[in-house]
N, C-alpha and C positions, 0 to 999 in steps of 0.2 A: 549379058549372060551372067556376071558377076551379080547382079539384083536377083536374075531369077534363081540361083543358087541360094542367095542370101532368105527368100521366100520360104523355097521346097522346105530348107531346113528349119526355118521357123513354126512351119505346119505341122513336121514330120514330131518337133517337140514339142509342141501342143501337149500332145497325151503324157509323154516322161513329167511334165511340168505339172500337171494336175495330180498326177499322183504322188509327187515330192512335197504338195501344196497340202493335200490331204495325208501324208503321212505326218508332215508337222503338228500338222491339227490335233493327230491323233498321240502325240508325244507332249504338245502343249499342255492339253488337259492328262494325260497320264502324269505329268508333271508338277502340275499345279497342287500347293500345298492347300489344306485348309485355312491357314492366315491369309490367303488370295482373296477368299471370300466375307472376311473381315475389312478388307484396306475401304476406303474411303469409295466413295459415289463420286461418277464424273462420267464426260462423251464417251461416247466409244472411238477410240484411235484408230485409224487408218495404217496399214502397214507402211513403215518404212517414215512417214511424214506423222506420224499420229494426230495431233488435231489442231495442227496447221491453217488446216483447211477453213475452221470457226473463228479462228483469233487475227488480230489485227497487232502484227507486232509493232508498228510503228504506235499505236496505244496499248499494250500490252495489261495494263495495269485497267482501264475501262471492261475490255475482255473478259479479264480476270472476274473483274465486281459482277460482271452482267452476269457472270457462270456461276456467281457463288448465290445467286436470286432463286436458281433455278435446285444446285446442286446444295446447298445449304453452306456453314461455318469450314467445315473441313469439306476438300473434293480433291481430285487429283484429275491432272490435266497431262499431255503428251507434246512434250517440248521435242516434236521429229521422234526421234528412239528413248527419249528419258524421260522418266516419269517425277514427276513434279507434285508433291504434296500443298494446297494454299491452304493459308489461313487467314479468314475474314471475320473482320468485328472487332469489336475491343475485347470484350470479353476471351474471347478464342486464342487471339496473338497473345493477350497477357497472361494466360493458363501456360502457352506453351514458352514463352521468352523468359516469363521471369517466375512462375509457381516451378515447371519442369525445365530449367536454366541451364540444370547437367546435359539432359536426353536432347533437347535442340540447341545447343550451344556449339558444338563444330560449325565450319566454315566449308561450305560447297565452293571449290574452287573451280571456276570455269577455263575451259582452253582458254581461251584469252587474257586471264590474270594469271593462268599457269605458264603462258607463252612470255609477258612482262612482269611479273614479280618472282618467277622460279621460286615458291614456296618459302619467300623471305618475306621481314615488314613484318606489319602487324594485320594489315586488314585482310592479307590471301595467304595467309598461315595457319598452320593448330600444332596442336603438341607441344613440347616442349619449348621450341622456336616464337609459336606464337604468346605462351605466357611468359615468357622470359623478355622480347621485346614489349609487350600491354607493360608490363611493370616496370620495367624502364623507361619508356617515355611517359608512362602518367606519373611516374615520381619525377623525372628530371621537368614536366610541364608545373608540377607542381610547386617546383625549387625556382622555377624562373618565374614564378607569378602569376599560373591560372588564376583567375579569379580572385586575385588580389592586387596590391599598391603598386607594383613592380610592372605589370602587366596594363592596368586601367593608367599609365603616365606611359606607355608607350599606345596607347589605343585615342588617348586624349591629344597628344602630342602628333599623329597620324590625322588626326581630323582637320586639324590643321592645315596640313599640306590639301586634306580634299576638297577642304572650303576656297583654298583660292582656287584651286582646278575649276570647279564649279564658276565663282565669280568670274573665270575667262571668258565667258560664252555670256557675259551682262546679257543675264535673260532669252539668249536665243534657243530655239532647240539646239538639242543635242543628244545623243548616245549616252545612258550613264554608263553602259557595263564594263568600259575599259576604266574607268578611273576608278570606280568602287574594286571591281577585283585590283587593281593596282594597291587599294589602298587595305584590302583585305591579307593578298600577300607578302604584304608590308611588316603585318605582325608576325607572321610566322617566321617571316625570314630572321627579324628582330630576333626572335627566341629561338628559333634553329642555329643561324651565322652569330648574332652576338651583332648585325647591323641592319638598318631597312636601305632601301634603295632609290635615287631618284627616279619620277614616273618616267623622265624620257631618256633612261639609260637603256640604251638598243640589246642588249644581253637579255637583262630584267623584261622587256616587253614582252621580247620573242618567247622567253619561257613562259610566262603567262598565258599570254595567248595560244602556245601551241595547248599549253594543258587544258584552256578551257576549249581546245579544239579537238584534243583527244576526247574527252570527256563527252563529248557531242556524238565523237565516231563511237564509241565504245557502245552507244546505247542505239546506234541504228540499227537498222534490222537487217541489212550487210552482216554483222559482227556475231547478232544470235542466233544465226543462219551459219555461220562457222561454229559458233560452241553448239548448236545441237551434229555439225557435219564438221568436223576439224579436220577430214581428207581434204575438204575444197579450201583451205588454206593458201595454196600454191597459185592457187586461179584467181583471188580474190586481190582486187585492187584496194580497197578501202583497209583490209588490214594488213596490205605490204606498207601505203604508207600511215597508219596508226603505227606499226610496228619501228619506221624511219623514225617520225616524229616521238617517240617515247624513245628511242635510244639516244634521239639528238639533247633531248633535256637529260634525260640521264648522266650522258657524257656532259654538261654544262655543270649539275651539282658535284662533278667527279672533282669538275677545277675549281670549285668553289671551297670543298673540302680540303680538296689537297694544299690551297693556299691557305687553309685554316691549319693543317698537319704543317705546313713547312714555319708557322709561329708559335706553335703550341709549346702554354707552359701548363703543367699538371695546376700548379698556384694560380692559374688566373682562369677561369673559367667562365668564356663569353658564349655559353649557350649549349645548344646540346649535343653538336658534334662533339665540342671539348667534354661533354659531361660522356659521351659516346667512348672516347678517345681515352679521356682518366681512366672509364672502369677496364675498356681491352687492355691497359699499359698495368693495371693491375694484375689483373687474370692472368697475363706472361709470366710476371715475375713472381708470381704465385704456382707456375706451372701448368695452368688451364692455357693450352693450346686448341682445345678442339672446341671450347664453347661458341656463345653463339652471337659473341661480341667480334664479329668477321665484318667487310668490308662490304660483301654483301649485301647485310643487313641491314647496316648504318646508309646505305643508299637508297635500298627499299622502304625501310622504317622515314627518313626525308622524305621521298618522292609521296609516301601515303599523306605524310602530314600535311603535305602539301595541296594535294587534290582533297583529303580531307576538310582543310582548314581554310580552303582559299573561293571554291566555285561554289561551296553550299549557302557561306556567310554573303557572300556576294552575290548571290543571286536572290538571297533572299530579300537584303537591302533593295535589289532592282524591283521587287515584286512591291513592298512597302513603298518606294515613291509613286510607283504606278499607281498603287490603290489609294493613296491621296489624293495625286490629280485624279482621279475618278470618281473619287466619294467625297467631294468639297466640307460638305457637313461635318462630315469625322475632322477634316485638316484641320478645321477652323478648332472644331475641342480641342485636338492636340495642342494647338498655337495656344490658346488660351490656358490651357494649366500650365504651360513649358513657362510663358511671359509671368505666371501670377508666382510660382513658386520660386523659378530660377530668378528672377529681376534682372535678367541681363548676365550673370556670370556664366561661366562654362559648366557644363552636367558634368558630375561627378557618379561614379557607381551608386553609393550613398541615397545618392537623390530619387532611386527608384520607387522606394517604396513611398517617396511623398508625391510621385507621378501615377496611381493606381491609372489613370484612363491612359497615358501614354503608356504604362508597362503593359496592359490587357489591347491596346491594339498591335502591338510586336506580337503577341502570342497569338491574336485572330489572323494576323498577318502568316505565321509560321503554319497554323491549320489549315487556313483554307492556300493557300500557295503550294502547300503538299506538293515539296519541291522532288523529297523521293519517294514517289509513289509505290514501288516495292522495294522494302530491306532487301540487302545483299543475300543471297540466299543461303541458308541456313542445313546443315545435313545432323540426321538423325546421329547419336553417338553410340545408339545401343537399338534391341526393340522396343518400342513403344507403344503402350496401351493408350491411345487417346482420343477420350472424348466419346467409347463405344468402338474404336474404331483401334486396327493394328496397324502401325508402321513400322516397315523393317529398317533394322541398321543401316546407316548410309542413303538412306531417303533423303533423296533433297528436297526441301523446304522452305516455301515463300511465303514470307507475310505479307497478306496486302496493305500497308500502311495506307493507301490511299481509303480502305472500308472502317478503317478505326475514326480519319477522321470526316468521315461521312455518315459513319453510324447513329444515323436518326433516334434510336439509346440513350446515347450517350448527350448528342447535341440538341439543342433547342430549332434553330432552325440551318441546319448542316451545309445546305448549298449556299448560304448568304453572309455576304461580308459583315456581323457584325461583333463588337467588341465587349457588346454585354455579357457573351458566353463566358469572362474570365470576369465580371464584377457581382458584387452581391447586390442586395437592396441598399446598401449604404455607399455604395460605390468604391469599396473596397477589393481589392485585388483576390479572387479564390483559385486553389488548384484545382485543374478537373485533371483526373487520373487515365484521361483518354486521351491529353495531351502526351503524346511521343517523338516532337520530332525530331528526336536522338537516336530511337530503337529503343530497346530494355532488354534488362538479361545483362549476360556476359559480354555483349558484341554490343553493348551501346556504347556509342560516340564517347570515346575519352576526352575531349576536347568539349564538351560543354559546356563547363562553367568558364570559359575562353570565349567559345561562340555569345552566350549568353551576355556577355558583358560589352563583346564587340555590337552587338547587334544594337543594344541599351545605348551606350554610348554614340557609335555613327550616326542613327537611325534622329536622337532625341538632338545633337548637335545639329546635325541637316536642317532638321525642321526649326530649330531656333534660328536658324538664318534666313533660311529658304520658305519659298511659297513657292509650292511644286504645280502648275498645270500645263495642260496639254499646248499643242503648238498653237498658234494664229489659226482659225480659220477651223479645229475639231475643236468637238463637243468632248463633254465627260461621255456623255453615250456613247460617243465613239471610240473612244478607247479600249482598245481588242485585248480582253484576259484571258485566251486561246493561250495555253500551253503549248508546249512547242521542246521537243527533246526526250530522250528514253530514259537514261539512269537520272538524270537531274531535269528536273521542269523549268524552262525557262521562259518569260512571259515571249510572248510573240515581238518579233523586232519595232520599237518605237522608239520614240523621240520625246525628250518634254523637258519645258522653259521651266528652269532655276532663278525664279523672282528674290532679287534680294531683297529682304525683309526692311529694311532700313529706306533702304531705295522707295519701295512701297509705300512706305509710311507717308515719306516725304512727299509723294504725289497725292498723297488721300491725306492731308491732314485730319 
């Protein structure tokens, strides 16, 4: 009886329903301004799911490129209820990142980084908050050693510890991406704490590893399914526990801190919580109470550096072994400038520019690995005239990094592993201005001339030791460069034998 009541009534509103459906209609367009008619070309959205229905969130960023074939450089697509501005190409992203830097330079903050960073840090903040943290840490990265002497003897001094990791496994397969992110968090910590960590300290693992496991859920399609629906929060198991595991580390750097707060002298300054700690001890006794040197801060500002500095550099390095054992040919150049120029000592920063073929296959490596296929997205700050086309204030905004560096334009041949795209005729090292894989603009990676040097260093020390190939029994063909992951790309799960170079020699006189 209950069912056939449930019917009647569904029938009886049938007609209430059509007419509330057609009076919308009829307010939509009474509504719509003429700037509507300017905004960009894209699907047409479906109510409620908008165009859901064509995209594939689990590759999101393939979707995107296929749409922008059809739709051109700018289009706007429907993420459920919100509309989403892309940008495709090099040319297009660099108009709008770094020619118009003010107009897209906000930060779309999604429920999910609004749920763990509550509008502190650097990377899911704006206004005041957010330039007052960017200028604090890229001066205090600055004072501990980006890209200089201070930094390249603790990056030198970490390879170390990863070269014997590696020699434990004499040549069998293995997993690299726990020791490389081991040895990646290694610097941060170093310039964050003021010390690194050993790899099999049970605290130090579990944080790593939960972030490179956060870092996984954040980009499932679970997760974008909540930031375009943040009511289904409650229902959703993946981000009850994203939301465990990010409080659990959270709470870890709280006692990290606080044992750094319970020795803290203003005079001695081991890194950037103390560099954190001096300028808040200042601002008191100066009477700035309410700035934006809070506690808060100093833990979201960490936790970014963190996921910032830790799963991108490392997973990049996991992509560069892969693609040696894959492309023997390239390994063998590498080997061979590394032995002629270095003669056996350790790479030094210095030495890049006498490694032109091993500096330009780190950068083919960084292009085609296109680890983050779209920039964090990005929201309009004002209206926007661009490109022909009107964007209203607060338009979110994605770049597809993945079409800059695929853009047939720009590259010679886009989808292929090679390293001549960064050499000239003389086989000198050139810029190509399509290289981004930092972002540009206001929101690129503070932390680059850091990653740079890490990547330089790990990448060129490895292969001075090592001869990277596949297990017993696969081919280099066989070797799966299948992506795998939403916000970070990471190569598909394998294995691969760390031949010691020395060891080698000694078999093949």
């Amino acid at each position: 009886m209950a069912l056939v009541e449930t019917l009647l009534l569904n029938v009886s509103s049938t007609g209430a329903l059509l007419a509330a459906l057609l009076l919308l209609l009829v307010i939509y367009y009474w509504l719509r301004s003429p700037e509507d008619d300017q905004e960009p070309p894209g699907p047409k959205p479906l109510p409620l799911v908008g165009n859901l229905h064509i995209l594939d969130l689990k590759q999101l960023h393939v979707s995107l490129w296929n749409l922008s074939k059809k739709y051109g450089s700018v289009f706007k697509v429907h993420l459920g209820p919100k509309k989403i501005v892309v940008l495709s190409g090099f040319k297009t992203v660099k108009q709008a990142l770094v020619n118009q830097a003010e107009e897209f330079g906000e930060r779309d903050i999604m429920p999910i980084f609004q749920d763990i960073n509550k509008r502190h840090g650097i990377l899911f903040a704006n206004g005041d908050n957010w330039k007052t943290m960017r200028r604090f840490a890229l001066s205090t990265l600055k004072d501990f050693g980006m890209g200089k002497k201070l930094s390249e003897e603790k990056i030198i001094q970490e390879t170390r510890y990863l070269r014997e990791v590696f020699e434990t496994y004499q040549g069998n397969p293995f997993d690299t991406t726990q020791p490389l992110n081991y040895a990646v968090s290694n610097i941060i910590s170093a310039i964050v704490y003021g010390n690194r960590f050993e790899y099999d300290d049970p605290k130090f693992k579990e944080m790593v590893n939960k972030a490179n496991q956060n870092i996984l859920r954040i980009g499932s399609a679970v997760i974008q399914i909540y930031n375009m629906f943040p009511v289904l929060g409650p229902w959703l198991e993946t981000r009850r526990l994203l939301m465990e595991s990010m409080e659990s580390n959270i709470s870890e750097m709280q006692v990290l801190v606080d044992r750094l707060r319970e020795t803290f002298n203003p005079l001695d300054c081991r890194g950037l919580v103390d560099a954190f700690l001096i300028q808040k001890q200042s601002l008191e006794q100066s009477g700035e109470n309410d700035s934006q040197f809070n506690d808060l801060n100093l833990l979201m500002t960490v936790a970014n550096l963190f996921v910032a500095g830790t799963d991108t550099t490392g997973t990049t390095l996991r992509w560069g072994l892969l693609l040696m054992a894959k492309y023997p040919h390239i390994h063998d150049r590498v080997h061979e400038e590394i032995d002629r120029v270095l003669d056996g000592r350790e790479p030094v920063t210095e030495d890049r520019k006498n490694l032109p073929y091993t500096d330009a296959v780190i950068h083919e490596i960084q292009r085609l690995a296109n680890i983050v296929p779209l920039d964090l997205p990005h929201k309009t700050s004002c209206d926007v005239n661009f490109n022909g086309y009107f964007i209203k204030k607060g338009t979110s905004v994605l770049p597809l990094l993945t079409s800059v560096f695929r853009d047939e334009n720009e590259w010679e041949t886009p989808n292929t592993f090679n390293p001549e795209h960064f050499l000239n005729e003389n086989g000198q090292l050139i810029k190509r201005d399509a290289f981004m894989p930092f972002s540009a603009g206001r929101r690129m990676c503070l932390g680059e001339g850091l990653a740079r040097m890490e990547l330089f260093l790990f990448f060129t020390s490895l292969l001075q030791c090592f001869h990277f190939t596949p297990p017993p029994g696969v081919s280099e063909d066989e070797l799966d460069l299948t992506a795998v992951g939403g916000i970070i790309l990471n190569p598909s799960p394998h294995k691969l034998c760390a031949v010691s170079r020395a060891e080698k020699h000694n078999h093949n006189p």
